[in-house]
The first five atom37 places (N, CA, C, CB, O) and aatype in JSON, in Angstrom:
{
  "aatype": [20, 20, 20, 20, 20, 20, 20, 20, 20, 20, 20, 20, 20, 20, 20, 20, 20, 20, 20, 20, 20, 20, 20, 20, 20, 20, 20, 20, 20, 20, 20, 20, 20, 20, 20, 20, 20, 20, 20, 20, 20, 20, 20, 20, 20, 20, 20, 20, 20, 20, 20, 20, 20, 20, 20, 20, 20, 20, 20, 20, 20, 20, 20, 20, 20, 20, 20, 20, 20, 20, 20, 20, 20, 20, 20, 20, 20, 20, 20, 20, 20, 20, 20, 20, 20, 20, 20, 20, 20, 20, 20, 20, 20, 20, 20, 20, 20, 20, 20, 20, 20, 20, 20, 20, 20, 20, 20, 20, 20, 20, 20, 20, 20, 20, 20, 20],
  "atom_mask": [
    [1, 1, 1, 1, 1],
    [1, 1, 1, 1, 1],
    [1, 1, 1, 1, 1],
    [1, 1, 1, 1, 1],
    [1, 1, 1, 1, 1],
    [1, 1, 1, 1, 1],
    [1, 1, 1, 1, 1],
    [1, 1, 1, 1, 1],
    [1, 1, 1, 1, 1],
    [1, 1, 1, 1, 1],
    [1, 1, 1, 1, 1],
    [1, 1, 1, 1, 1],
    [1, 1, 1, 1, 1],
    [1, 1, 1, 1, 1],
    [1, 1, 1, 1, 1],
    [1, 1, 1, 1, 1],
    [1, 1, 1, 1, 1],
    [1, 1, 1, 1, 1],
    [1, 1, 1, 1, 1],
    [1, 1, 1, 1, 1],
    [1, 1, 1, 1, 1],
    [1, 1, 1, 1, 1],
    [1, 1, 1, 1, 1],
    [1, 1, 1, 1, 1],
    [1, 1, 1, 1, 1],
    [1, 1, 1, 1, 1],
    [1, 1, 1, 1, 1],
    [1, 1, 1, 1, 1],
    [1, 1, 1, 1, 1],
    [1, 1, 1, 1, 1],
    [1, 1, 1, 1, 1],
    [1, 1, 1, 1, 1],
    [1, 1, 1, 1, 1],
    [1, 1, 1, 1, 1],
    [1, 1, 1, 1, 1],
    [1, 1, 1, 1, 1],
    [1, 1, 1, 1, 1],
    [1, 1, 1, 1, 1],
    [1, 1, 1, 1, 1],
    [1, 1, 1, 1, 1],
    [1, 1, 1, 1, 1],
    [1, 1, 1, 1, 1],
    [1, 1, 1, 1, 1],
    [1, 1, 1, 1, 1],
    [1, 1, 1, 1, 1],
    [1, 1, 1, 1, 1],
    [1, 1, 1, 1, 1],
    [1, 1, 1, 1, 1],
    [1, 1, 1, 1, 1],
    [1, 1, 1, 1, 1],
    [1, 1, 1, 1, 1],
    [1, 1, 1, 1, 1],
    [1, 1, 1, 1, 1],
    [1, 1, 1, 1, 1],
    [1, 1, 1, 1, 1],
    [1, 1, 1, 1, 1],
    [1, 1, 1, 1, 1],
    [1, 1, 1, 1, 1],
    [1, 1, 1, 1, 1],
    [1, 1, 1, 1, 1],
    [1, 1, 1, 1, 1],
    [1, 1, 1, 1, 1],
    [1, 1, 1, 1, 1],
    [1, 1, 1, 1, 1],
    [1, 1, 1, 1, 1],
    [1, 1, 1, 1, 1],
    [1, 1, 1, 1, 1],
    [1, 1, 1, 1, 1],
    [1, 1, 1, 1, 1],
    [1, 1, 1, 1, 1],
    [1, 1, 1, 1, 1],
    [1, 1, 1, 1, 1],
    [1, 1, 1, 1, 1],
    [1, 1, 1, 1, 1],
    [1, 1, 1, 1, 1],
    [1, 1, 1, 1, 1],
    [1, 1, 1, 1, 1],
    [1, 1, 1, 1, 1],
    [1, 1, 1, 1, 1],
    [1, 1, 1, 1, 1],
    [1, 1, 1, 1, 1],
    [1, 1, 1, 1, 1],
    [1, 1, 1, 1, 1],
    [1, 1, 1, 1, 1],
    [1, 1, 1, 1, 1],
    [1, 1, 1, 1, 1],
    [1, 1, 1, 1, 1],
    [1, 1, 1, 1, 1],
    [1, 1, 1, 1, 1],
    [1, 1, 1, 1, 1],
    [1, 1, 1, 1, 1],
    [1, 1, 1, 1, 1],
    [1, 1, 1, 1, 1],
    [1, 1, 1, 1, 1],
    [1, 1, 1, 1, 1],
    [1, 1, 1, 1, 1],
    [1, 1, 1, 1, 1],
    [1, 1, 1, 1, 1],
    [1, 1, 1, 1, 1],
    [1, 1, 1, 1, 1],
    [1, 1, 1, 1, 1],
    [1, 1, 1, 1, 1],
    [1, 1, 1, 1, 1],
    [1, 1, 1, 1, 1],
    [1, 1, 1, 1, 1],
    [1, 1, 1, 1, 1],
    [1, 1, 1, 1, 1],
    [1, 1, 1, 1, 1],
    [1, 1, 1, 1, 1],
    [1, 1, 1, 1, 1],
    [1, 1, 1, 1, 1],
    [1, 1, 1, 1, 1],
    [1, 1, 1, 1, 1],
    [1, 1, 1, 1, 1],
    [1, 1, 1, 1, 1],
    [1, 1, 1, 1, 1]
  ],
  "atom_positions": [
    [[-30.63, 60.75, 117.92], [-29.82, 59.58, 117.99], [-30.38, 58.46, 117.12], [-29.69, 59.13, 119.42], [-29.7, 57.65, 116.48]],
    [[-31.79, 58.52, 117.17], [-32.4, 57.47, 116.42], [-32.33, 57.42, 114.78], [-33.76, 57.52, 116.81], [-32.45, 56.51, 113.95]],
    [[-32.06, 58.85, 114.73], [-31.87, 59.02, 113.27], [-30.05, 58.88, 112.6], [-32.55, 60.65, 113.01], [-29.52, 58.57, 111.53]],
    [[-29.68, 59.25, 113.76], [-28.28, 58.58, 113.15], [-27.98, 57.16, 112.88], [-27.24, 58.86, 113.99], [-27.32, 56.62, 112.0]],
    [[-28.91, 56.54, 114.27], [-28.7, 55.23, 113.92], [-29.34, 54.13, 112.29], [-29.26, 54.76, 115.24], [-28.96, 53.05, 111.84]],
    [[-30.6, 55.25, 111.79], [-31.24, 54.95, 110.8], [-30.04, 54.95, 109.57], [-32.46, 55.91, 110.69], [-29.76, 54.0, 108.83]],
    [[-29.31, 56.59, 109.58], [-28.68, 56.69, 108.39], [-27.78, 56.09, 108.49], [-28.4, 57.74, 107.93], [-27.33, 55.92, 107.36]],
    [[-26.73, 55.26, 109.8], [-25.51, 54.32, 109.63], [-26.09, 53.26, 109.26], [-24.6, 54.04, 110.8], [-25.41, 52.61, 108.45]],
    [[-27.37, 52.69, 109.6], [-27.89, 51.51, 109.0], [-27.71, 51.85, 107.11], [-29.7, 51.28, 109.66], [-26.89, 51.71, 106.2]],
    [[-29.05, 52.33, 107.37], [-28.63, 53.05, 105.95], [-27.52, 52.93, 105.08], [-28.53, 54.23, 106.11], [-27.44, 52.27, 104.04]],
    [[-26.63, 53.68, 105.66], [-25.22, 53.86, 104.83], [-24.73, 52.53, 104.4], [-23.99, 54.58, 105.73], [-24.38, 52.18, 103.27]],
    [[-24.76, 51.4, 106.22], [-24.25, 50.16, 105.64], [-25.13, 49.17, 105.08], [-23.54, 49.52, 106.54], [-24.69, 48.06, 104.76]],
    [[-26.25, 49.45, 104.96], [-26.97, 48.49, 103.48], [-26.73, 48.98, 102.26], [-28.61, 48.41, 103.36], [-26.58, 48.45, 101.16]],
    [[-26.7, 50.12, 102.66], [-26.41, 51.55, 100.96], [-25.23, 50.49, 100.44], [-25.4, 54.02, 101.45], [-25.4, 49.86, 99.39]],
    [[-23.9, 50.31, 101.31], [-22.41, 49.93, 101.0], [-22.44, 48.54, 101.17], [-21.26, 50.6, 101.94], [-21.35, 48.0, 101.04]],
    [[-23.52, 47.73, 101.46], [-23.5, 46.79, 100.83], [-24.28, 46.01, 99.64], [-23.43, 46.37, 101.54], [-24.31, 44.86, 99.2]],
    [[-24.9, 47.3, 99.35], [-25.71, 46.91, 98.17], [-24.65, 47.04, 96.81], [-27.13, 47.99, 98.06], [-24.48, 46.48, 95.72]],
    [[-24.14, 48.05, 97.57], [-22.97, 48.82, 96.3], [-21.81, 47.23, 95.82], [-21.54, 50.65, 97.44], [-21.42, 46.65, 94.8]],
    [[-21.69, 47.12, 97.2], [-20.84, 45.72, 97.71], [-21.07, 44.78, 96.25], [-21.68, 44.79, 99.44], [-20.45, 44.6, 95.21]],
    [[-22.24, 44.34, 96.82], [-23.2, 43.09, 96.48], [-23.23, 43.11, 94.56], [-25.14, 43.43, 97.36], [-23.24, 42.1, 93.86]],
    [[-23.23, 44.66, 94.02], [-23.7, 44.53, 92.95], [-22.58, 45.08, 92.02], [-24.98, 45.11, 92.92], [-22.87, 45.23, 90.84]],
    [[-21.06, 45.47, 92.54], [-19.89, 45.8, 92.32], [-19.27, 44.35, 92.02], [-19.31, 46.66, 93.47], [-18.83, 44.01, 90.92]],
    [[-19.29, 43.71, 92.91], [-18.96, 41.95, 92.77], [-19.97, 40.91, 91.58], [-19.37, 41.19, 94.59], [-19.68, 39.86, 91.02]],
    [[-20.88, 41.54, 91.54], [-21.73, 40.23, 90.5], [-21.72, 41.47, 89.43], [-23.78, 39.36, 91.09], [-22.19, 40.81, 88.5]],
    [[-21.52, 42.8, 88.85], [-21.28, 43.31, 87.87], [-19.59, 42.74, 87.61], [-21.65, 44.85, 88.03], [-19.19, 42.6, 86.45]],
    [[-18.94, 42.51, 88.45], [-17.46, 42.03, 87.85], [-17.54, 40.42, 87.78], [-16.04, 42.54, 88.95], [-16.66, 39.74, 87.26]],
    [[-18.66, 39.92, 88.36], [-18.32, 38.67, 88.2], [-18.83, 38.49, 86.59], [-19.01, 37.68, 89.38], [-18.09, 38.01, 85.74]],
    [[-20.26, 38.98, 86.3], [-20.83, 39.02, 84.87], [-19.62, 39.71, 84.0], [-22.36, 39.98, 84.78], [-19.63, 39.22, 82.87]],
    [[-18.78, 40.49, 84.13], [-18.09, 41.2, 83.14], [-16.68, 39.97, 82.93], [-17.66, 42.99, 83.77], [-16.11, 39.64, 81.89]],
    [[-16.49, 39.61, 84.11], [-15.84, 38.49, 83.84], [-16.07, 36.97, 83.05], [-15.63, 38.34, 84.84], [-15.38, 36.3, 82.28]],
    [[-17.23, 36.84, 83.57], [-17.39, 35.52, 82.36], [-18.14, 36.2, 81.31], [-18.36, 33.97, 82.88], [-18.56, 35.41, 80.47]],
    [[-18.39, 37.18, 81.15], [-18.4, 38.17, 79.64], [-17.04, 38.22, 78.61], [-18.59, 39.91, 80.14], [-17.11, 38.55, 77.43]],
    [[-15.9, 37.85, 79.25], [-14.75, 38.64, 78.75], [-14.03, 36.77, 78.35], [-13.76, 40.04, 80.26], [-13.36, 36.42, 77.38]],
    [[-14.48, 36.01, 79.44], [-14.16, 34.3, 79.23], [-14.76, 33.7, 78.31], [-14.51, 33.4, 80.31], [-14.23, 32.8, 77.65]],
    [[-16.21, 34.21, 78.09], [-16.74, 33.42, 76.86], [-16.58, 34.53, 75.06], [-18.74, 33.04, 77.41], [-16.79, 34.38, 73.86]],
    [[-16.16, 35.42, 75.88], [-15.65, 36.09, 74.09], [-14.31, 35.65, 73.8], [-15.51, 38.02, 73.88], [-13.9, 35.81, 72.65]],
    [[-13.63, 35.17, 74.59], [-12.14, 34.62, 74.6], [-12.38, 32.79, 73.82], [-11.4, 34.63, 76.69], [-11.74, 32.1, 73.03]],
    [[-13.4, 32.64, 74.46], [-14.0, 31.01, 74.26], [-14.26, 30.75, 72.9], [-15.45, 30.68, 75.03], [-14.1, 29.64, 72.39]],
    [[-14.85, 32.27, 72.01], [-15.56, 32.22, 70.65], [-14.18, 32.48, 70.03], [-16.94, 33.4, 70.28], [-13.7, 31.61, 69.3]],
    [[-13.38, 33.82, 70.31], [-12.25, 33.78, 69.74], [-11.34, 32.47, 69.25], [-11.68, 34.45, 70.52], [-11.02, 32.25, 68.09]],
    [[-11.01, 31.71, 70.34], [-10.12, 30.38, 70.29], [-11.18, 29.49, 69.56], [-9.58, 29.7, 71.94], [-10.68, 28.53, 68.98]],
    [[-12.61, 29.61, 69.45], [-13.22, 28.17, 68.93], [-13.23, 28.51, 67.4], [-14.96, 27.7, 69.6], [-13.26, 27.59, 66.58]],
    [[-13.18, 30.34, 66.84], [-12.88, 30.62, 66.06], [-11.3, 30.36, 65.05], [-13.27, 31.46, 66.47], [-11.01, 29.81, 63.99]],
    [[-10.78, 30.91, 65.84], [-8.97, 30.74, 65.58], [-9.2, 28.62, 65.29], [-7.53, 31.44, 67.85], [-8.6, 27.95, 64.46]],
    [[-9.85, 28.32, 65.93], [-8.95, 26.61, 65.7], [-10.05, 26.48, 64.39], [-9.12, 24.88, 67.44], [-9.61, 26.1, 63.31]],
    [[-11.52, 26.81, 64.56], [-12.08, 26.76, 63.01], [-11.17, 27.35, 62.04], [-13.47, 27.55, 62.83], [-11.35, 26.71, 61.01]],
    [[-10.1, 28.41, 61.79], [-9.47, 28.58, 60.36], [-7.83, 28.19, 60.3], [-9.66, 30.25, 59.89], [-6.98, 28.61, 59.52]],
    [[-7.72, 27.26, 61.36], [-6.83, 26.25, 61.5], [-6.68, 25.6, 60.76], [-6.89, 25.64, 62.22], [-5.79, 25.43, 59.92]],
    [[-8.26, 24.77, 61.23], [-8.2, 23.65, 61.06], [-8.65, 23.49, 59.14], [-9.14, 22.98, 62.3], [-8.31, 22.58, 58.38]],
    [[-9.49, 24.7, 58.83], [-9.64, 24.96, 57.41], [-8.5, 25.23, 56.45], [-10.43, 25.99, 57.33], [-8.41, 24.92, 55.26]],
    [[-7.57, 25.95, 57.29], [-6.27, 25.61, 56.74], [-5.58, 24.98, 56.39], [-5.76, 25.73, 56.96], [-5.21, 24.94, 55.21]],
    [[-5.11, 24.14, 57.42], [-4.69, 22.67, 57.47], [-5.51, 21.85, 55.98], [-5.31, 21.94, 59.22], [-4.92, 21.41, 55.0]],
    [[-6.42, 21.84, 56.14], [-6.98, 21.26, 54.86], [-6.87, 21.66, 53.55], [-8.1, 21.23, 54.94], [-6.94, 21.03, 52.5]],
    [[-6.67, 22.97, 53.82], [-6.2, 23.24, 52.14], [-4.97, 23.37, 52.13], [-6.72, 24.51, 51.34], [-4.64, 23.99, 51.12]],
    [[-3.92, 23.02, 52.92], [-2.59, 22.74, 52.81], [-2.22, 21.42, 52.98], [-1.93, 23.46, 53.61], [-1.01, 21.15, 52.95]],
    [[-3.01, 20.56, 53.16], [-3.16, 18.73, 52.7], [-3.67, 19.09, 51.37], [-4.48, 17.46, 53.72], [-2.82, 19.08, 50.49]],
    [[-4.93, 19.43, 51.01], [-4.97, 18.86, 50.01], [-3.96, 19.91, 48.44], [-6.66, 18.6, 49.98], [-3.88, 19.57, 47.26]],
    [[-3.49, 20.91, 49.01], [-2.26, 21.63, 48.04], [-0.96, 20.73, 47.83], [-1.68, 23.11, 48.8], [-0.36, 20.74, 46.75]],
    [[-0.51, 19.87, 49.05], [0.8, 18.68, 49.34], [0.12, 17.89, 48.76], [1.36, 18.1, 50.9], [0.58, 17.8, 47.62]],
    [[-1.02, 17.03, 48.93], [-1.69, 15.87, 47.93], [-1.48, 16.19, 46.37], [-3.43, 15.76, 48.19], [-1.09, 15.31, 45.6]],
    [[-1.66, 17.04, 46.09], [-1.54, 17.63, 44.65], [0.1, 17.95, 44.19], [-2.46, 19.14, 44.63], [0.39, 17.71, 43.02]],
    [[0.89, 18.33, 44.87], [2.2, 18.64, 44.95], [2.51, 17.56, 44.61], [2.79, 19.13, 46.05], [3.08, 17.4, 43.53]],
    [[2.21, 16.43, 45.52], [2.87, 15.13, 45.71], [2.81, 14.37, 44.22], [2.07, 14.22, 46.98], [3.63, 13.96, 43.4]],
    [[1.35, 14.44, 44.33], [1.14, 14.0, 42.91], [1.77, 14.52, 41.61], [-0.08, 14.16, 42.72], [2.31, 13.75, 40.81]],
    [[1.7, 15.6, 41.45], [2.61, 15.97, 40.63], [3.74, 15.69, 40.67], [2.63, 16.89, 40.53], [4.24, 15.46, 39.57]],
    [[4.62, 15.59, 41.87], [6.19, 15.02, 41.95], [6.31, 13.66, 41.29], [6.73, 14.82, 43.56], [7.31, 13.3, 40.69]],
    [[5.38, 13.06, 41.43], [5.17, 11.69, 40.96], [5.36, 11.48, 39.94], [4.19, 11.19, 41.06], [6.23, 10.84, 39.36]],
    [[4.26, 12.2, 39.54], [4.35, 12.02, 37.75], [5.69, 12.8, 37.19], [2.8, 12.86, 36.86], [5.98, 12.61, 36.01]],
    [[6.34, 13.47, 37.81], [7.5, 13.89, 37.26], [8.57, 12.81, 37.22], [7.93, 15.05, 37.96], [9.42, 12.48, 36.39]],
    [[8.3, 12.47, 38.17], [9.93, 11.03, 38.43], [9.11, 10.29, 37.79], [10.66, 10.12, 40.32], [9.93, 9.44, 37.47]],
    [[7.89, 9.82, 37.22], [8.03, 8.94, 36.34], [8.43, 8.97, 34.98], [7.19, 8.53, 36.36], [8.93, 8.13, 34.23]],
    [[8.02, 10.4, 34.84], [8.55, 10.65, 33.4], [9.62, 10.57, 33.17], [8.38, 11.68, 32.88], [10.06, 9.92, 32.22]],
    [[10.8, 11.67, 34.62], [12.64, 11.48, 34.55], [12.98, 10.1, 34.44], [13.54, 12.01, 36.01], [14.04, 9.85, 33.88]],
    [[12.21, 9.08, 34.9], [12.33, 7.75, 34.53], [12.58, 7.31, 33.36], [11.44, 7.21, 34.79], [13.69, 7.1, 32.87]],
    [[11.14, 7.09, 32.69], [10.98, 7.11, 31.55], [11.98, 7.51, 30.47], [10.1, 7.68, 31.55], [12.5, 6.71, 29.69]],
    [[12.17, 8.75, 30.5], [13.53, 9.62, 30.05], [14.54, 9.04, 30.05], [13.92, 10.7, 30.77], [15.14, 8.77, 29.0]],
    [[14.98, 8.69, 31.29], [16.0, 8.27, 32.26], [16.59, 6.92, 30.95], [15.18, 7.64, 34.19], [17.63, 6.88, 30.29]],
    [[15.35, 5.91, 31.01], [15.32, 4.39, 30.07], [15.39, 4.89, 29.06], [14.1, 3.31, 30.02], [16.32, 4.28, 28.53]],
    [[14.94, 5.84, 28.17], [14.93, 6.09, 26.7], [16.44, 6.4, 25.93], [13.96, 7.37, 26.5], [17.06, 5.89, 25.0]],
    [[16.73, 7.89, 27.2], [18.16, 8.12, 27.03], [19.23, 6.93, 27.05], [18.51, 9.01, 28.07], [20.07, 7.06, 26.16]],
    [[19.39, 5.77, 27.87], [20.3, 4.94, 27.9], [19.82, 4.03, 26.43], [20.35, 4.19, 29.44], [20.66, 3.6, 25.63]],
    [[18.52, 3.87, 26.28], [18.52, 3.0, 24.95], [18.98, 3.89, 23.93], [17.07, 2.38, 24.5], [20.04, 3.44, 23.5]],
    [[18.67, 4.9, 23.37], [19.29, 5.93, 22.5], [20.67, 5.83, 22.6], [18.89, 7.32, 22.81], [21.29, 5.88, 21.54]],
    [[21.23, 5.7, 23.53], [22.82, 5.72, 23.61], [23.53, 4.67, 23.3], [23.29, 5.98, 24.82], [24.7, 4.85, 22.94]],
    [[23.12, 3.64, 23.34], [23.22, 2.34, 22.98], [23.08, 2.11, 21.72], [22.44, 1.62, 23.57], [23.93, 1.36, 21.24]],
    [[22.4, 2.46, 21.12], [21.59, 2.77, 19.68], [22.95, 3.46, 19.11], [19.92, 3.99, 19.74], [23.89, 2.96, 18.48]],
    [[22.73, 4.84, 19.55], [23.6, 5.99, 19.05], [25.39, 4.72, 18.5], [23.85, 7.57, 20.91], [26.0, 4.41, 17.47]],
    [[25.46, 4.5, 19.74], [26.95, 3.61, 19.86], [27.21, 2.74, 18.78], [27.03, 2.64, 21.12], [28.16, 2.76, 18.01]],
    [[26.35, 2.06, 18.83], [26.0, 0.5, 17.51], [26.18, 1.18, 16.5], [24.26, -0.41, 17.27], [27.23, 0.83, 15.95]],
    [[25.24, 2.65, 15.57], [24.9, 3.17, 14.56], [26.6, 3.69, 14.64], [23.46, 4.18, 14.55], [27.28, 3.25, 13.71]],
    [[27.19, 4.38, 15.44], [28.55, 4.35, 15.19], [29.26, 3.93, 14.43], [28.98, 4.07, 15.76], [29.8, 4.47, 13.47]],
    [[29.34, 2.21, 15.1], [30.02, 1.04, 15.17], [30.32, 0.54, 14.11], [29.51, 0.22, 15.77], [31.44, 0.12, 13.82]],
    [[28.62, 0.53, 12.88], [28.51, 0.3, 11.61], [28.51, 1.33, 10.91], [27.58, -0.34, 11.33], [28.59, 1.23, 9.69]],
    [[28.43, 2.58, 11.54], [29.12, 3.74, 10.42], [30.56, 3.01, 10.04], [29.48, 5.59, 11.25], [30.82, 2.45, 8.97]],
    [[31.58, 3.2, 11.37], [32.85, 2.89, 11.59], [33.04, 1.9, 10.56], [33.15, 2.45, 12.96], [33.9, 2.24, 9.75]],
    [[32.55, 0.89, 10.36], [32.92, -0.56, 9.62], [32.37, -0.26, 8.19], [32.1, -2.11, 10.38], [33.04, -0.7, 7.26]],
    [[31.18, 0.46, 7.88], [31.22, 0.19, 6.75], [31.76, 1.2, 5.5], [30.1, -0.19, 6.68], [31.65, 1.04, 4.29]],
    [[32.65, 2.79, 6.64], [32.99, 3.35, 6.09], [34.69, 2.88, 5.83], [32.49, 4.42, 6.57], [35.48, 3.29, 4.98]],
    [[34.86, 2.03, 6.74], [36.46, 1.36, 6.41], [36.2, 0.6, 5.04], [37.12, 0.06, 7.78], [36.84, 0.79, 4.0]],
    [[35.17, -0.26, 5.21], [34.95, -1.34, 4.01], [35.09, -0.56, 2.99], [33.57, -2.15, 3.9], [35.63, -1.0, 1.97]],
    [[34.7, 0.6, 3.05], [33.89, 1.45, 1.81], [35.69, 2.09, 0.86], [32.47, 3.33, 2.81], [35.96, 2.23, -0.34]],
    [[36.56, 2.32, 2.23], [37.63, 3.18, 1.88], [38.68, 1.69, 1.34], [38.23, 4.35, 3.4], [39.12, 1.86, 0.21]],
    [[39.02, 0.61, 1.87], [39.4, -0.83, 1.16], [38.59, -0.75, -0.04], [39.0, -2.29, 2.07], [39.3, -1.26, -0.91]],
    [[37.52, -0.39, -0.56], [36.93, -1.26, -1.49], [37.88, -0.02, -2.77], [34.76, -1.47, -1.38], [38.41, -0.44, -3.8]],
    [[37.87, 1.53, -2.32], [38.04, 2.49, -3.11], [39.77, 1.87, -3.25], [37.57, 4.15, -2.45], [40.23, 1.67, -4.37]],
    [[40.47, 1.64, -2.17], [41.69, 1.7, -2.31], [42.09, 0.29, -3.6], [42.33, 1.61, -0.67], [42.97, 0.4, -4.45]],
    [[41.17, -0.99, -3.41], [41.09, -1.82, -4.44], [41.52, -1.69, -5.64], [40.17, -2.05, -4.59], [42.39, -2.21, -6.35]],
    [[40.35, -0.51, -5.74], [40.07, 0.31, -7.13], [40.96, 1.02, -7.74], [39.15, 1.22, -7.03], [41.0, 1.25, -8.95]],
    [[41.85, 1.44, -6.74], [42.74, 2.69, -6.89], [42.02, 4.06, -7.05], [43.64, 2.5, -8.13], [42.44, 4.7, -8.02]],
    [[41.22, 4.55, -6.48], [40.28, 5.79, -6.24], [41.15, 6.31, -4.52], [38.12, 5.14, -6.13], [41.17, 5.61, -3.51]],
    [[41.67, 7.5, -4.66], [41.72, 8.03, -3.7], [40.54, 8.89, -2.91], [42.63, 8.55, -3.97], [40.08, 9.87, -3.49]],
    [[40.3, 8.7, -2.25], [39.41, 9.73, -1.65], [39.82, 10.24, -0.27], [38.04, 9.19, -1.55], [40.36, 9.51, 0.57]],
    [[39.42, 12.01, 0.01], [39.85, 12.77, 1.36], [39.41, 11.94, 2.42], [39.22, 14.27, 1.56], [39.97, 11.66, 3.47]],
    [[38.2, 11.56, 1.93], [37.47, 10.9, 3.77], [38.61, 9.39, 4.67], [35.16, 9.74, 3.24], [38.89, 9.0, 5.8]],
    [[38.89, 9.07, 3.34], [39.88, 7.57, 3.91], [41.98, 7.86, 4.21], [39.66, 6.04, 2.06], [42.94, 7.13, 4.47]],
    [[41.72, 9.5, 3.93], [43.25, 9.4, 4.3], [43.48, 9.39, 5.62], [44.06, 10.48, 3.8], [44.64, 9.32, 6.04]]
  ]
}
């Protein structure tokens, strides 16, 4: 009897040792599995956040370049309207001094194709 009572002792320290070290092997495997999750995410926001930065400074550069483009379409923009203006005038005195030119022939009595 005494020996049964040894091996139920037994058994239930045996099953709670098993207990005891079933629970702190899952508790360790658990914050094993929380802090590789911890490196993952502190990882993931490090090539975020490295990202993020080279996609500011790719838009900084973009930007800049947009810039200098509308200043130039600007630029352009003013040249073209003075040219046209220009263009118009140089017309104006084609126009007049090729009339003068065709009066001066008709004066003369010189026909020419360009003034019929």
């Amino acid at each position: 009897m005494q020996k049964i009572k040894y091996l139920i002792g037994f058994a239930a320290v045996l099953f709670l040792v098993c207990t005891l070290y079933a629970f702190f092997s899952f508790k360790t495997d658990y914050e094993a599995r929380i802090a590789r999750h911890i490196r993952i995410a502190d990882s993931l926001q490090q090539q975020t956040l490295r990202l993020d930065k080279q996609l500011y400074q790719r838009d900084s550069v973009l930007n800049q370049y947009m810039k200098s483009l509308d200043q130039a379409l600007t630029t352009l923009q003013e040249k073209s309207v003075r040219n046209r203006v220009s263009i118009a005038s140089n017309l104006t005195k084609l126009d007049s001094i090729q009339l003068a030119y065709c009066n001066e022939m008709k004066k003369i009595g010189v026909n020419i194709l360009e003034c019929q």
